[in-house]
C-alpha positions in Angstrom: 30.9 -24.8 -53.4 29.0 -23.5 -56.5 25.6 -22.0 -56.4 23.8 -21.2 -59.7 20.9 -18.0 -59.5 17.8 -17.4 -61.1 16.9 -13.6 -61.6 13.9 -11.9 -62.6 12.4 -11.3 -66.3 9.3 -9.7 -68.0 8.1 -13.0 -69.9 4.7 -10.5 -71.4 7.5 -7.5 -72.9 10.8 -9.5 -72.6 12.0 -6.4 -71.6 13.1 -6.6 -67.8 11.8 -6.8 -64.5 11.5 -5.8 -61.0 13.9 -7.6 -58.7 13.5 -8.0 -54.9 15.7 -5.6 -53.4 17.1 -7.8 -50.6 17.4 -10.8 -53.0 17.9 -10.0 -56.1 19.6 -13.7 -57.1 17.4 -16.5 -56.2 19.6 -19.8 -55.5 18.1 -22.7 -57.9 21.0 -24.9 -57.6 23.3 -26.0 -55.0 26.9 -28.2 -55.4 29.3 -29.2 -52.4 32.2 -31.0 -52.4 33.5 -32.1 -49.2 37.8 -32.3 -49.6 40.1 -34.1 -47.4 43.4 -32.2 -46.2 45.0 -33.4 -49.0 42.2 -32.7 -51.7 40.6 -35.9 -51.8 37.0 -35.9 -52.7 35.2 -37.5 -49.6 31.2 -36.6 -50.7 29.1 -34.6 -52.9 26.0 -32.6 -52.7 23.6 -31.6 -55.7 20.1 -29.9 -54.9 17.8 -28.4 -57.1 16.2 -25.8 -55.3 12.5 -24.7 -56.1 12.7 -21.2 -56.0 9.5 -18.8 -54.3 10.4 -15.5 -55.4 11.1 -16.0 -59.4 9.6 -19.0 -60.4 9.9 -18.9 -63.9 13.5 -19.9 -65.2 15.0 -16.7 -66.8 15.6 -17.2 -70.3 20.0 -16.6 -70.4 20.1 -18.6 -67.2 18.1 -21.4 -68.8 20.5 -20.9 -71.6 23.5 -21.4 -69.9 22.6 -23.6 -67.0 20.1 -26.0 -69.0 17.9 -25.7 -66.0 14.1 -25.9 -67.2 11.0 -25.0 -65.5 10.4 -28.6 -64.4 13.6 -29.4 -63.0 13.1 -26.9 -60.7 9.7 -27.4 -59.8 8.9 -31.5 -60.1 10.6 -33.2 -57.1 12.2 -30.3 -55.5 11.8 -28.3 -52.4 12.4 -24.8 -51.5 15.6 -23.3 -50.2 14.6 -22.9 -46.4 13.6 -26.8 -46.7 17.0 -27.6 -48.0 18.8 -25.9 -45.8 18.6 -28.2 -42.8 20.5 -30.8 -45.8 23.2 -28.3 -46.9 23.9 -27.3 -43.1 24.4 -31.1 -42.2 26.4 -31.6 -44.9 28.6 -29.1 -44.4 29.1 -30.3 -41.1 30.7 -27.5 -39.1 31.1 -23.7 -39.2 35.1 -24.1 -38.7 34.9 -26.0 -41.9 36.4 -23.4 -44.9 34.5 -22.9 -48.3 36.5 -22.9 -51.4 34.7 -21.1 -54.2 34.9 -19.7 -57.9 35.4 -16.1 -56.9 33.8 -14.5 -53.4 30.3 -13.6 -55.2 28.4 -17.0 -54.6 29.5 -16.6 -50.6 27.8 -13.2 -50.7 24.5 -14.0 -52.4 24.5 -17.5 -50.2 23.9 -15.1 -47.2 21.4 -13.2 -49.2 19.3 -16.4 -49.6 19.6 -17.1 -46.1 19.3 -13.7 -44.7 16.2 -13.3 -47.2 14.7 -16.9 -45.7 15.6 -15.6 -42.2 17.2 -18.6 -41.5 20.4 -19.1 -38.8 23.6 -18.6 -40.1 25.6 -19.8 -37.0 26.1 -23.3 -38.9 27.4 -21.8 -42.4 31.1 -21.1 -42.4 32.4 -17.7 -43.0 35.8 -18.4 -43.8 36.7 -18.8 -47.6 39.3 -19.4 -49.9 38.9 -17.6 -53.5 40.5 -20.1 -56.0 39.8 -17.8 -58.4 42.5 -15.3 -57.8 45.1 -18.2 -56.9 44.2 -19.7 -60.5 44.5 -15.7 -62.2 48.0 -15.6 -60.3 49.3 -18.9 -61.4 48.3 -18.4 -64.9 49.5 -15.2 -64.8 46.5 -13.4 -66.1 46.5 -9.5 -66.7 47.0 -7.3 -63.6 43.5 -6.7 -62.7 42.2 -9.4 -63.9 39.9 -12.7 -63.4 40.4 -15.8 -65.5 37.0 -17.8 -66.0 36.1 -21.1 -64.7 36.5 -23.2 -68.3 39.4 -21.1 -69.5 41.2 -22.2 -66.3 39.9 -25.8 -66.9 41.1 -25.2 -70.5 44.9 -24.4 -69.6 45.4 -26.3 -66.6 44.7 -29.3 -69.2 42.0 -31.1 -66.5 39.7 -33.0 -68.5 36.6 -32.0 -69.4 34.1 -34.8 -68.6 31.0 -32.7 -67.4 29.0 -29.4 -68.0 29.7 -26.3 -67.1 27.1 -24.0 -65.2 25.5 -27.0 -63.2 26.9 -25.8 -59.7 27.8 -29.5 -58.7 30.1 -29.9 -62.1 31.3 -26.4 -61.3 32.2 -27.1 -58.2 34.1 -30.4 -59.3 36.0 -28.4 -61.3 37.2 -26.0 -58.6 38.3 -28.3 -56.4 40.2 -30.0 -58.9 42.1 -26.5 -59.7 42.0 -25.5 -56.2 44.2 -29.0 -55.6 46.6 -28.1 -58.7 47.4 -24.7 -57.6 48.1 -25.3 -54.2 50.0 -28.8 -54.4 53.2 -27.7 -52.2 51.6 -25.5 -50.0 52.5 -26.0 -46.3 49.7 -24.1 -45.4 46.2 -22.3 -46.9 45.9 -20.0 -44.1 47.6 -17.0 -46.0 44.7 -17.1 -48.7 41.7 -17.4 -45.8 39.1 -14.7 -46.0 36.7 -13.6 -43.8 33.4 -12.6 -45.1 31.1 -10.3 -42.2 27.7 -12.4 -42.6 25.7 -9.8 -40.3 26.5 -7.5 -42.6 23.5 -8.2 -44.4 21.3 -8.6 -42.3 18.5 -6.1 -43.5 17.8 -5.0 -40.1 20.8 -4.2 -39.7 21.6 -2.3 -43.0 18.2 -1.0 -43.2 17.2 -2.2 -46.9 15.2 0.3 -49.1 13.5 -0.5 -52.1 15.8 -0.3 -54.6 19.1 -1.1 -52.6 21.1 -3.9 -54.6 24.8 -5.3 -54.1 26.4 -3.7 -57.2 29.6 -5.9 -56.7 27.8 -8.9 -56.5 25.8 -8.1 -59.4 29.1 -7.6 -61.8 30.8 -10.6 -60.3 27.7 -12.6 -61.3 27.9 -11.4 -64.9 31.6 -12.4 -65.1 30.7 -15.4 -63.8 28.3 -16.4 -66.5 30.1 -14.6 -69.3 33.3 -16.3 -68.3 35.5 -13.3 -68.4 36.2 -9.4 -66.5 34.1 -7.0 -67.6 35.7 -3.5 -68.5 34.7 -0.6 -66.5 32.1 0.2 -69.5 30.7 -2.8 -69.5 30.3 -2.6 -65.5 28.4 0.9 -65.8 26.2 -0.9 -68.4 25.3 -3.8 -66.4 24.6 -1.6 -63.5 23.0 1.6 -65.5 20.5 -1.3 -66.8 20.0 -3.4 -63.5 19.1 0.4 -61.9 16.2 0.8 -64.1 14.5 -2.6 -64.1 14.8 -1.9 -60.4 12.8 1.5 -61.0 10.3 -0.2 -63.3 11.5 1.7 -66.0 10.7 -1.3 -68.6 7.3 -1.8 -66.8 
């Protein structure tokens, strides 16, 4: 699975904006791959999702996804009236996700928590291929190799876009299949991910309240590599005041 977000902006100052504390990344794009046992792709799912809460495309997501105004908005339907599509194709909740990193699973819940939708039919089990594509490559201790870089040295071809959550999610699977060939079992690299968590009810959401962890893997995502801890306090010192209207 690969999801792609759109986030606020300030299109009169160009400055920033005030995000919606309990969903801060608004899902605009959807890709699934369903795998056979032995990696073989067996269907795919691509949805662009019209988005309710930030309907204008945010200019760096535009720039990277090549997502426009209109391809959101022209044929499309909103997230809650997708979901009955992604549920279906997913199939079952014992199914597993396999995903670039564990942010995407997070802010997936967020949408659907947001929407008030049921999760009882989205899986909670996930396998990060991520960090088994860092530890094959041997990466730096600490670190998180990027989607294309790991493309890029595992030598797979190249014959789509990156940043369009199907292609993104193509390319996953076709890593996640390279790095585990051999592997009598994936149940060692199954994680768990505590959906009610976020339930705002039960957390109690104030104004204000953000995932910071989400927020920095989202970042690496799209800038394709770890941030340091500098950067991190950046991202977040900034994100903090949009959130306080302190470019309003």
């Amino acid at each position: 699975m690969d999801l792609e977000f759109n986030q606020p902006f300030d299109f009169e100052d160009g400055e920033g904006a005030v995000a919606e504390p309990e969903c801060p990344f608004e899902i605009v794009q959807v890709g699934l791959v369903k795998l056979c046992a032995d990696f073989v792709v067996r269907d795919t799912l691509e949805l662009n999702i019209r988005p309710s809460i930030y309907e204008r495309i945010h200019p760096f997501v535009g720039k990277i996804t090549g997502l426009t105004y209109d391809d959101i908005h022209v044929g499309t339907r909103s997230f809650p009236n997708n979901f009955g599509d992604i549920c279906n194709f997913i199939g079952s909740s014992e199914n597993i996700f396999a995903v670039w990193g564990g942010s995407d699973i997070k802010l997936l819940f967020k949408n659907i928590c947001y929407h008030k939708l049921p999760m009882g039919g989205i899986p909670t089990n996930f396998i990060d291929v991520q960090a088994l594509a860092s530890r094959k490559l041997s990466t730096t201790s600490g670190t998180s190799i990027g989607l294309k870089n790991a493309v890029t040295a595992l030598e797979i071809e190249q014959d789509r876009p990156f940043h369009n959550a199907l292609s993104d999610a193509l390319y996953t699977a076709r890593i996640f299949d390279i790095v585990c060939k051999g592997e009598a079992s994936l149940e060692k690299y199954v994680k768990g991910f505590r959906a009610d968590s976020l339930s705002s009810s039960k957390r109690g959401c104030r104004d204000g309240e953000y995932d910071a962890v989400a927020l920095h893997r989202e970042a690496e995502k799209m800038f394709g590599r770890k941030l340091t801890a500098t950067q991190k306090k950046i991202v977040r010192k900034i994100y903090e005041m949009g959130l306080g209207g302190r470019f309003n």
